[in-house]
matplotlib code that plots the C-alpha trace (Angstrom):
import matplotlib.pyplot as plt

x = [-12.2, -9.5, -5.6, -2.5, -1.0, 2.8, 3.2, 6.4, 6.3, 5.6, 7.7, 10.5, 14.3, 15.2, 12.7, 12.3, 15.7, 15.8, 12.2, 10.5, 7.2, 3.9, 1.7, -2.0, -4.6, -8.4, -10.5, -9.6, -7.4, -9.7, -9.9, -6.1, -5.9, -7.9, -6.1, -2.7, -4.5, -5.7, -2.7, -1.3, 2.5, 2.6, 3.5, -0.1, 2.4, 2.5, -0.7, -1.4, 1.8, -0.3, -2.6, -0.5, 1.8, -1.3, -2.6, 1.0, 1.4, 1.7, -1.3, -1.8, -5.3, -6.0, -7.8, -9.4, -11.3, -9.1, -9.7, -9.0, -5.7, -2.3, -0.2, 3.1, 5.3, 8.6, 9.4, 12.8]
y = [14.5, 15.7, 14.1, 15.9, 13.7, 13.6, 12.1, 11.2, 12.9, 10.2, 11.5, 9.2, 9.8, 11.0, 13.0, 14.0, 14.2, 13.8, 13.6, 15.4, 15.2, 17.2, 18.1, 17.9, 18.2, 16.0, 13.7, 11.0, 9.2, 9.8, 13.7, 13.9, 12.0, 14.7, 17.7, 16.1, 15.2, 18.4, 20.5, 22.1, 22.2, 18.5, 16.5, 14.6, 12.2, 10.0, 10.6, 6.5, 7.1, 9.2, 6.6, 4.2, 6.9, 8.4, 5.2, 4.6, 8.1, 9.1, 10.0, 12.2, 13.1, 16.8, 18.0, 21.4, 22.1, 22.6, 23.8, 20.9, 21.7, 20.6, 23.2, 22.4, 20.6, 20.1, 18.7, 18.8]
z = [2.2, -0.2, 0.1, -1.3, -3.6, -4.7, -8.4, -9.8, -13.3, -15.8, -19.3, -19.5, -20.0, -22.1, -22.8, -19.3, -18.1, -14.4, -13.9, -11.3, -9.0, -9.1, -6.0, -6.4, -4.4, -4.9, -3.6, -5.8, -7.8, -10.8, -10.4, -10.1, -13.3, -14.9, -13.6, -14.6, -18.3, -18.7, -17.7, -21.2, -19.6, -19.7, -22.6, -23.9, -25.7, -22.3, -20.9, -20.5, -18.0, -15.7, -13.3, -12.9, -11.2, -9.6, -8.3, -6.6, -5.3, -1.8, -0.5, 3.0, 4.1, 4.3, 7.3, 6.4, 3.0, 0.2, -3.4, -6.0, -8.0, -9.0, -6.3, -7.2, -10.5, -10.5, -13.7, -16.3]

ax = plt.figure().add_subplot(projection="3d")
ax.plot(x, y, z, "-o")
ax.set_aspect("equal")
plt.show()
């Protein structure tokens, strides 16, 4: 069963101004880590910033079948 996931965006100020929140969806906390890690948009600088934010993301259960995939950033 896959979740959507909202992350708060893990660069910190000042760096990453305001901050912002990305939307994936996965089936776990792991595989979220790797779409986030993997993303080229992001800056790799703070990638040991990314599970702790993934770990402490909301999480809402997804009923139908869902490709895995970041859907959504928001990010400044």
């Amino acid at each position: 069963m896959k979740n959507l996931y909202i992350v708060d965006y893990w660069v910190p100020f000042p760096q990453s101004e305001y901050g912002g929140i990305v939307n994936v969806i996965a089936e776990t906390d792991s595989e979220v880590f790797e779409l986030l890690a993997g993303e080229e948009q992001f800056n790799s600088t703070y990638i040991s910033r990314i599970m702790p934010n993934v770990v402490k993301a909301q999480k809402f259960p997804l009923v139908d079948e869902y490709k895995s995939g970041i859907i959504e950033a928001f990010v400044t």
